[in-house]
C-alpha positions in Angstrom: 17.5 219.2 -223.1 14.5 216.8 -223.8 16.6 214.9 -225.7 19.2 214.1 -223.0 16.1 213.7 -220.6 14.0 211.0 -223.3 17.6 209.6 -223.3 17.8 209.5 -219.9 14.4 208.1 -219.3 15.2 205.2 -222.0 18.2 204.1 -220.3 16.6 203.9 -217.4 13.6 201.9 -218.5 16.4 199.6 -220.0 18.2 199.1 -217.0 15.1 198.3 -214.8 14.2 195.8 -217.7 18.1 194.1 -217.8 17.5 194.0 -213.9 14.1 191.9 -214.4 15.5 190.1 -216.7 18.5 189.1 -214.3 15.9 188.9 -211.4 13.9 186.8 -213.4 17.2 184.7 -214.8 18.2 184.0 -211.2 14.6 182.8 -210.1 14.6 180.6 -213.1 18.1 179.4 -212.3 17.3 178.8 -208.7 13.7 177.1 -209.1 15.7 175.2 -211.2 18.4 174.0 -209.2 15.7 173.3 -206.7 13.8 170.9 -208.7 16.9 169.2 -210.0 17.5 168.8 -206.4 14.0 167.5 -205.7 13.9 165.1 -208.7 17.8 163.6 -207.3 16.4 163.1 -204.0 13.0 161.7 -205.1 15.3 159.3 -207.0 17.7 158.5 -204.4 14.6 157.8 -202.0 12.9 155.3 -204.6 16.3 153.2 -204.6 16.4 153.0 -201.7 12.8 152.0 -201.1 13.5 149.6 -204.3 16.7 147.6 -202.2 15.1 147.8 -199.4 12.1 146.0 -200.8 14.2 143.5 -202.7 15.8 142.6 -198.9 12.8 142.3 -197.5 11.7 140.1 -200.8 14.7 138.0 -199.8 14.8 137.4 -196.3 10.9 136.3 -196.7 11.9 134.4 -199.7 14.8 132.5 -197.4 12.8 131.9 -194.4 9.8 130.2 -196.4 12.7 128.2 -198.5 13.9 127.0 -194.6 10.5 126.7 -193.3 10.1 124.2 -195.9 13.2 122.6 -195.6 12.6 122.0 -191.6 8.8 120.9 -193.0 10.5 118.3 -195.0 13.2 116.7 -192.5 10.9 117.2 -189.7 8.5 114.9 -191.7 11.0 112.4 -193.8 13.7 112.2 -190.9 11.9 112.4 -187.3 8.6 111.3 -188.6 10.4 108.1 -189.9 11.9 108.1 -186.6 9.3 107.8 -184.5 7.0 105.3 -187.2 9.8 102.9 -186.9 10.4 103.3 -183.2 6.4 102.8 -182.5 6.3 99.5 -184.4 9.7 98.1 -182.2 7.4 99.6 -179.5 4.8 97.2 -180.4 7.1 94.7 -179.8 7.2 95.1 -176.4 5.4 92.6 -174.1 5.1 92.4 -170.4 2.5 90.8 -168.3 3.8 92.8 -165.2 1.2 95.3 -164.4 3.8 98.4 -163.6 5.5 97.6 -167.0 2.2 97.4 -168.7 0.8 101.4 -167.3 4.7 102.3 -168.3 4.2 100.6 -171.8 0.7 102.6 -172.2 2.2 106.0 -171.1 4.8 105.6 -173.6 2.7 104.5 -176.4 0.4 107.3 -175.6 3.3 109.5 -175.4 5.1 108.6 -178.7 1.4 109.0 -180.7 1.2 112.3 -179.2 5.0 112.9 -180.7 4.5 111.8 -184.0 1.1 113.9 -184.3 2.9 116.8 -182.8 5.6 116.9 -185.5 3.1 116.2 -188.5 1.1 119.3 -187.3 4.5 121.4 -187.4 5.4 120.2 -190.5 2.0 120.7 -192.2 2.1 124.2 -190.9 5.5 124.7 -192.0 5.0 124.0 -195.0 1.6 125.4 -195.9 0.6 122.3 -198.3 -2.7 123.4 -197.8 -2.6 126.9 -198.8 -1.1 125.7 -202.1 -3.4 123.2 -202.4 -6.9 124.2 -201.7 -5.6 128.2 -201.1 -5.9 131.0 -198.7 -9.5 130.7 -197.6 -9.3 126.8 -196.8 -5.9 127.4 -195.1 -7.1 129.8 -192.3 -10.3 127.7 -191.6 -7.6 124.9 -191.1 -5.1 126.6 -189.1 -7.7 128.0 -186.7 -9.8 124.9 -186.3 -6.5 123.2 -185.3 -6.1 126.0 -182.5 -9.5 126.3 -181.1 -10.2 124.5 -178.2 -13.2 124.6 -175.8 -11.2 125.0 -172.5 -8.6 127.5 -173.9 -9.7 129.2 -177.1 -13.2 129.6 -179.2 -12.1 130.1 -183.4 -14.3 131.1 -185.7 -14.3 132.4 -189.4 -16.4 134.4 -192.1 -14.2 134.1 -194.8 -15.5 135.7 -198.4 -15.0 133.7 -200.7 -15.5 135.9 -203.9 -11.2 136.0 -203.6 -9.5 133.8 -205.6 -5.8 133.4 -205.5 -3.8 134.9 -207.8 -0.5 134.7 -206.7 0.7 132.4 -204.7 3.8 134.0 -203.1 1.7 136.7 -201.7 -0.6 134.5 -200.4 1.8 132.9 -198.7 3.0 136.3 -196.8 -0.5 136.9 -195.9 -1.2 133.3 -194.3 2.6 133.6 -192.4 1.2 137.0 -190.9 -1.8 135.4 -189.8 -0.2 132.8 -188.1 2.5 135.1 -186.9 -0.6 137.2 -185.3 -2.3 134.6 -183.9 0.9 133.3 -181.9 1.5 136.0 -180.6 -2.5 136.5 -179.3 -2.3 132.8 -177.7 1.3 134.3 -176.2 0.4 137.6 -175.2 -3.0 138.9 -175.4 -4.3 135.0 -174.5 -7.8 135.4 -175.7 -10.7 133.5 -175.6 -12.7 134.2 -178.5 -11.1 134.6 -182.1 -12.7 135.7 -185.1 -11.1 135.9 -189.0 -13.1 137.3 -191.2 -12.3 139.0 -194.8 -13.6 141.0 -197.2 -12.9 141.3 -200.9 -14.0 144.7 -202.7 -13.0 147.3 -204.8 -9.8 145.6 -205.7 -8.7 145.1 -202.0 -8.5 142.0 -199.5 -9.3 143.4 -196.1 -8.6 140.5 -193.5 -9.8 141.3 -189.7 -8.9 139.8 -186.8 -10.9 140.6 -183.6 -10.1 139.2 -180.1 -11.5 139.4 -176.1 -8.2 139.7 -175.2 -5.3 142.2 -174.0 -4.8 143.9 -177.7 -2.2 146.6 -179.1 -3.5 149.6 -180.3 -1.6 151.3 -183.3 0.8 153.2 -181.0 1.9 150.4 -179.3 2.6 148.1 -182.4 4.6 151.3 -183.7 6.7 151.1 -180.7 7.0 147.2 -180.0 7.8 146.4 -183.6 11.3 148.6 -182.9 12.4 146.7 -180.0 14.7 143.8 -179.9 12.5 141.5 -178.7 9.7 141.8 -181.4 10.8 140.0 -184.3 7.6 138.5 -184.7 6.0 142.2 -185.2 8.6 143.1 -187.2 8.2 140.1 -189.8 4.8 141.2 -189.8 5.5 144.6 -190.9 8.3 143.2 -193.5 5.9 141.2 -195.2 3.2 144.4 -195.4 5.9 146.2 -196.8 6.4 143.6 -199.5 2.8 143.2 -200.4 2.6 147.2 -200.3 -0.2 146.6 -198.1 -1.1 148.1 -194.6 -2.1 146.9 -191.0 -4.1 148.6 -188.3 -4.8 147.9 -184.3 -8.0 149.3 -182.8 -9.9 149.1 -179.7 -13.6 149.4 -180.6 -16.6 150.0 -178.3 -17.6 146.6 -178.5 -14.3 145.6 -176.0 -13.1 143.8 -178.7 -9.5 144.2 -180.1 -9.2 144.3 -184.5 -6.5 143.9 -186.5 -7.0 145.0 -190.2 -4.8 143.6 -192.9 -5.3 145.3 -196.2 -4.0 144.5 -199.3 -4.5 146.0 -202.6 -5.6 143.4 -205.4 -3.2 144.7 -207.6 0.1 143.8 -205.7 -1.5 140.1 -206.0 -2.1 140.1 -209.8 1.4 141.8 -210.4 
């Protein structure tokens, strides 16, 4: 009788133990599956992260190859255009006093032109930023904007940074100027400020404006619409420099936007 019972008691202690085992097989199996699962979607995510960075890499990559394109025509075709046509110009005599205020409005016009498309095709094509680099090209884009009826510029620039890649610079001065366009188009300021701020491996670049700003909502929401490429180009070329940008209204009444962007990205 003991026998049957010690029996009894040992095939019972074996079949609790095959059921943890099996318990503990299909947990196994199932934590498993779940991390296999996990893992495949992790990796599905970081392609697509990865082509959708290389597409952003190469629609940036396009419009600063056409920007400098247009920079070149603009300056070799209708610059030569309007040189030539300004010395025929000369040519022209008159001792009639209508021709002669005709003659001056045109000249006056026709300089005006010719300085008009310089200044696109300098900005264009950013021969300043490779030249004399990122610092030196902001001071020079904003002292060409500022002016004393419209709009006071100003800049505290640190200049600890030192470029160190060129491409990336690039994206960060196009932001800029996208930014500020859209200020003189929108927010129509009358104080600017650029300042920036190299620590800790990371270029912080502020903007801060009197005018009518975004706060970060509001650029999350306008940079979806159809009409804001320019916000959207902004965010493509944040993406690319796996930086970040932030819009805040502090106490002061003043309007920032923060660019950051990690040291790192720009040594890579």
């Amino acid at each position: 009788m003991n026998h049957d019972a010690n029996n009894l008691k040992l095939l019972l202690v074996v079949g609790i133990a095959v059921m943890l085992l099996l318990f503990i097989s299909f947990l196994l199996i199932f934590i498993f599956t779940q991390r296999n699962k996990f893992l495949y979607k992790q990796h599905l995510q970081q392609l697509r992260e990865g082509q959708q960075n290389q597409l952003i890499e190469a629609a940036v990559r396009s419009e600063e190859s056409e920007r400098h394109r247009i920079a070149e025509e603009l300056h070799d075709e209708v610059g030569a255009l309007l040189a030539a046509t300004k010395l025929h110009f000369h040519g022209l005599n008159s001792d009639n006093p209508k021709v002669k205020a005709l003659h001056a409005k045109g000249k006056e016009l026709l300089d005006e032109a010719i300085q008009k498309v310089r200044g696109i095709s300098h900005t264009l094509h950013s021969s300043i930023l490779q030249e004399f680099g990122l610092n030196e090209a902001i001071r020079h884009f904003l002292i060409k904007l500022s002016h004393d009826d419209i709009i006071e510029t100003s800049t505290s620039l640190d200049d600890s940074y030192e470029t160190s890649d060129p491409a990336n610079d690039t994206s960060i001065y196009r932001i800029i100027q996208e930014l500020t366009n859209n200020l003189l188009k929108h927010a129509k300021p009358e104080q600017l400020h650029v300042k920036s701020r190299f620590k800790n491996n990371i270029l912080q670049i502020t903007l801060s404006h009197n005018g009518n700003g975004l706060n970060q909502a509001q650029f999350e929401e306008l940079r979806y619409k159809r009409d804001g490429l320019g916000l959207k180009n902004i965010q493509n070329r944040i993406i690319l420099l796996k930086g970040s940008i932030e819009f805040t209204l502090q106490q002061d009444g003043y309007y920032y936007i923060d660019i950051f962007v990690p040291q790192k990205v720009l040594n890579s």
